[in-house]
N, C-alpha and C positions, 0 to 999 in steps of 0.2 A: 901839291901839284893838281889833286884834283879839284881845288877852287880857284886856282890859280891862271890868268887870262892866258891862251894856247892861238890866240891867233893878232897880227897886226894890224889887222882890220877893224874901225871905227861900230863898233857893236852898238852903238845908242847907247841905254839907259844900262846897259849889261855887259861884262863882259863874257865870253864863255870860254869856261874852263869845260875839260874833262869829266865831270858828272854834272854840272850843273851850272847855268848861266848865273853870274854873281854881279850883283850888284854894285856902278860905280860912281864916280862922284856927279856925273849927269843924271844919274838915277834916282839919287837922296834927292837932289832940287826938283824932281821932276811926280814923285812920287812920295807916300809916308814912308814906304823901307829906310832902313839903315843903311849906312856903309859897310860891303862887305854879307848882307843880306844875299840869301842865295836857295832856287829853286829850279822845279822844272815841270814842262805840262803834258800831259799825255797829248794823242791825237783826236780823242773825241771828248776833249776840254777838261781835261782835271787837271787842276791846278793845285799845286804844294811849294810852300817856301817857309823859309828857316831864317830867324831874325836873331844872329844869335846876342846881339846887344840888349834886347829884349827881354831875351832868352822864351821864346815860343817859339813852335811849329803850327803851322796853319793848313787844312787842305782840305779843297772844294772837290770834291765830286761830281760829276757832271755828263753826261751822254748827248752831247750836241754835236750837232753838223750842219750849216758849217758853224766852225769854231768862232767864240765872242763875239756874234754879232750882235749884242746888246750890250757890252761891256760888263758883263758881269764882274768878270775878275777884279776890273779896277774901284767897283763896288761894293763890291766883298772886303776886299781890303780896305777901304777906309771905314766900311764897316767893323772890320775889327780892329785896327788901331783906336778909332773909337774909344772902344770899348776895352780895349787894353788901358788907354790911358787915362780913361775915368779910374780905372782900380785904384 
């Protein structure tokens, strides 16, 4: 249940469950994540998420305000897929 979507409302690229916005199938096309991929951010932009198809955890640290106004996160992550899938 705790990854599990908990509302019937159109979440974009996520749904959100109970600990964590999870990843759905507008998200895979829209994004590297997997299906089923799931994370969540702090408020002064830390970012962590879990690919478990993968099988990695990833997580940015961060002190900013206002939050991703440079798109870091969605840099970071193709940064590390990357580099995941060179392996």
């Amino acid at each position: 249940m705790m990854l599990s979507k908990q509302t019937n409302l159109d979440d974009g690229d996520s749904d959100q469950g109970f600990a964590a916005w999870v990843t759905n199938e507008k998200g895979v096309k829209n994004s590297s994540l997997s299906l089923g991929s799931y994370g969540f951010g702090g408020f002064f932009d830390t970012y962590s998420y879990t690919d478990p198809k993968k099988n990695f955890t990833a997580t940015l640290f961060l002190q900013m305000y206002p939050n991703n106004s440079h798109k870091i996160h969605e840099k970071y992550q193709q940064i590390v897929y990357r580099t995941i899938d060179d392996l």
